[in-house]
C-alpha positions in Angstrom: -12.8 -22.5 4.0 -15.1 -19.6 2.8 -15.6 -16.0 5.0 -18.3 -14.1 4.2 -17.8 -10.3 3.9 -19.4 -9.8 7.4 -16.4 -11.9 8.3 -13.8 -10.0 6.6 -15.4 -6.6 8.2 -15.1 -7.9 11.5 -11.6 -9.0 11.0 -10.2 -5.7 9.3 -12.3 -3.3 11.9 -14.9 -2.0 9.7 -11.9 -1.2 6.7 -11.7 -2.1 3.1 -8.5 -0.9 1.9 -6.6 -0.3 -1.9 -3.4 0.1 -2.4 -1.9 2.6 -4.0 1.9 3.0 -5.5 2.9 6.5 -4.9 4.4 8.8 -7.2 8.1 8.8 -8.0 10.8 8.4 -10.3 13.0 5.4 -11.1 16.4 5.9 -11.7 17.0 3.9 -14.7 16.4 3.4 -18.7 12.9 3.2 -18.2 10.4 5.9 -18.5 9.1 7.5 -14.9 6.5 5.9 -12.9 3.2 8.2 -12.6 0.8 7.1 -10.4 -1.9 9.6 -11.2 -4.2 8.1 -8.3 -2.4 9.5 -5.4 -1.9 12.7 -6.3 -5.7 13.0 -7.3 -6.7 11.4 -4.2 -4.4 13.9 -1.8 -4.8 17.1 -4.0 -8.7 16.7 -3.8 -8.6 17.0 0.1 -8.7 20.1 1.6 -7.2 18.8 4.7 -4.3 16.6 5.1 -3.5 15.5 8.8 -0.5 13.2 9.8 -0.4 11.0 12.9 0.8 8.1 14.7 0.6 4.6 13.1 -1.9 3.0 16.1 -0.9 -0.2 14.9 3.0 -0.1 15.0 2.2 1.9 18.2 0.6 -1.2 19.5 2.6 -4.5 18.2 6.0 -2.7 18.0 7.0 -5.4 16.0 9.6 -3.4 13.2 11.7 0.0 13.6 9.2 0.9 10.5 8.6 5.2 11.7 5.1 5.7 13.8 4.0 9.4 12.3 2.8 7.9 9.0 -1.1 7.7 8.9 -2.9 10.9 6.8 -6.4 11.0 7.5 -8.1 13.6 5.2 -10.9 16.2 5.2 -13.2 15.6 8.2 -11.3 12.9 9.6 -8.3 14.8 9.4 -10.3 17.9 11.3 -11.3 15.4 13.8 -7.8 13.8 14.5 -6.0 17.1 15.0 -8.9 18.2 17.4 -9.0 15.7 19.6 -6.0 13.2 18.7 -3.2 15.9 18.4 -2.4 15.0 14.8 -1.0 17.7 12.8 -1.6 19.5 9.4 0.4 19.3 6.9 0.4 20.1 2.8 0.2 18.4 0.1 3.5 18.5 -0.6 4.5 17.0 2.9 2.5 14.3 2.4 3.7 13.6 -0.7 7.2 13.2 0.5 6.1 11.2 3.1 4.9 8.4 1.1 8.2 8.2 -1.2 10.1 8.3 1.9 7.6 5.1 3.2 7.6 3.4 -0.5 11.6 3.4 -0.3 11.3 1.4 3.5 9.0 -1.1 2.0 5.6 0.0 3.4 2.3 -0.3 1.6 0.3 2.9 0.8 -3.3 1.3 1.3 -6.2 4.1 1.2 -8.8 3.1 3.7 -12.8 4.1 3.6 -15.2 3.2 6.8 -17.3 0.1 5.3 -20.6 -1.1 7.4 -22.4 -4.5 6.9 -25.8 -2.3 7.3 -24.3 0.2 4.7 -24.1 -0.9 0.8 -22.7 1.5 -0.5 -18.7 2.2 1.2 -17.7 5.5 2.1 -15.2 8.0 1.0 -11.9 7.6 1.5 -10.7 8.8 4.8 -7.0 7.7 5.8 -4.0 6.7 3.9 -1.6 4.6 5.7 1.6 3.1 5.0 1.1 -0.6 6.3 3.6 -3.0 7.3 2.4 -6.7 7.4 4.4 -7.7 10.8 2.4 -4.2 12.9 -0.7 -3.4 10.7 -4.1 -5.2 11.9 -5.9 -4.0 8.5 -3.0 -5.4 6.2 -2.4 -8.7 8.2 -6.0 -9.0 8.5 -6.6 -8.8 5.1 -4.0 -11.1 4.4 -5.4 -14.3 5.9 -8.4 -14.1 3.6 -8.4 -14.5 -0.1 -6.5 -11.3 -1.5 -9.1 -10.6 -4.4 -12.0 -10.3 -1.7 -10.3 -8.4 1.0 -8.2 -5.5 -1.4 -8.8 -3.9 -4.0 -5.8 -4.0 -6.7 -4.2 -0.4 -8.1 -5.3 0.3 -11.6 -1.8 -0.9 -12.1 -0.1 -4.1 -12.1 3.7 -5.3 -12.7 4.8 -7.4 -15.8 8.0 -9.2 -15.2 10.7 -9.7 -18.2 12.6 -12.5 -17.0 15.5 -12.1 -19.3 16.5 -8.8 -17.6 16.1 -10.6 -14.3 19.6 -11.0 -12.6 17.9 -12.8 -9.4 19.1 -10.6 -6.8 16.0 -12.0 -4.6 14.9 -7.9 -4.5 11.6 -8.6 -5.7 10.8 -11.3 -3.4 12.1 -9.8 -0.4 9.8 -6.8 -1.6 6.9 -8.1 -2.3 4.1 -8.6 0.9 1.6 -10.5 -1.1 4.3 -13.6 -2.4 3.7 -12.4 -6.2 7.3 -13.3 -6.3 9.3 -16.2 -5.4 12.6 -17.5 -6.5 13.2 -20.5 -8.6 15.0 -23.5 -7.5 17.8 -22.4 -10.0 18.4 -19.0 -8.2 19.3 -17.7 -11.2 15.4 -16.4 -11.6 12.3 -15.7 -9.8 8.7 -16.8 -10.6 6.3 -14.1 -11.1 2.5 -14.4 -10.1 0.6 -11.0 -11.8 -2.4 -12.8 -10.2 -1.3 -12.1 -6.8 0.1 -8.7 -7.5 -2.1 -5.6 -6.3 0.4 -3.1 -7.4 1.5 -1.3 -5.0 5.1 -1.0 -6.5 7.1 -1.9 -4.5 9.2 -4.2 -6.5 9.3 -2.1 -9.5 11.5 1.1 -7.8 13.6 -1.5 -6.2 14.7 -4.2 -9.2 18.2 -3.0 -10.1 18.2 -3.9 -13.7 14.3 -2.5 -14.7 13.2 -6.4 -15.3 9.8 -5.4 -14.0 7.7 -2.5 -15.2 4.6 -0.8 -14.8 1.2 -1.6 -16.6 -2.8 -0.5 -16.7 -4.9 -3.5 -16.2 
């Protein structure tokens, strides 16, 4: 079955997203993870509000934390007018989304997009989806990844003769880029399916996946 991109608008509220790994270090032999988009992105803002994830608010399907979603700039001057959200630095919001990354949540950056507008508009929230709560992230999910989200400028490359198949990586992963073998000595990678968001790269014990440009 095909969807148009009216479709997909309708199904994801008017929201095209991209995730985005944030910025920390890995303990282990491998160099540190920079993920120079976030920090550009949230240092550029001159306003950083925090608020309630609607979503979680909503479903209350996980014990994932509710005060997670930044909105930035006038959207973040708008939620703390009239939504009661909060500022906070850059700083704050920075150790917000390693404390996020570590639970497993997806940092997806999130502009308004109109069928009547062509051209999408700035980025306004960054939110750290969960796919059992978040409509935008499940949304997105039951239509073709490459036509819903937009991929991080980087993507993981798996070395399978590190791998120790701990089943980390699959159990990590939200868009099945990983899957384990019928061995269970291994997993199978995907870098098709991968949008980078990181996730399984801070949390593979042995540093069998790392970080690349595309």
């Amino acid at each position: 079955m095909s969807y148009t991109r009216e479709d997909v608008l309708e199904a994801t509220r008017n929201l095209t997203g991209k995730t985005i790994p944030v910025h920390i270090e890995i303990q282990s032999k491998q160099v540190v993870l920079s993920q120079p988009e976030m920090r550009e992105l949230l240092g550029a803002a001159e306003r950083i509000a925090v608020g309630n994830c609607a979503c979680r608010e909503e479903e209350g399907k996980c014990e994932n934390p509710l005060e997670v979603c930044l909105a930035l700039d006038e959207e973040a001057q708008t939620k703390i007018a009239s939504n009661g959200w909060r500022q906070i630095t850059f700083d704050e919001a920075m150790d917000l989304l390693e404390e996020t990354h570590a639970l497993g949540l997806v940092h997806m950056a999130y502009r308004r997009t109109f069928a009547e507008e062509p051209t999408p508009r700035e980025i306004s929230f960054v939110c750290s989806c969960c796919s059992c709560c978040c409509w935008p992230l499940d949304g997105l999910r039951r239509f073709d990844y490459h036509d819903a989200i937009t991929e991080s400028t980087y993507v993981a490359v798996y070395d399978p003769s590190k791998c120790i198949g701990c089943g980390q990586c699959v159990a990590r992963c939200p868009f099945g880029a990983f899957t384990p073998e019928r061995d269970g000595d291994k997993v199978s990678f995907v870098d098709a399916k991968c949008f980078g968001c990181g996730l399984c790269v801070s949390s593979c014990p042995v540093s069998a996946i790392d970080f690349v440009r595309r």
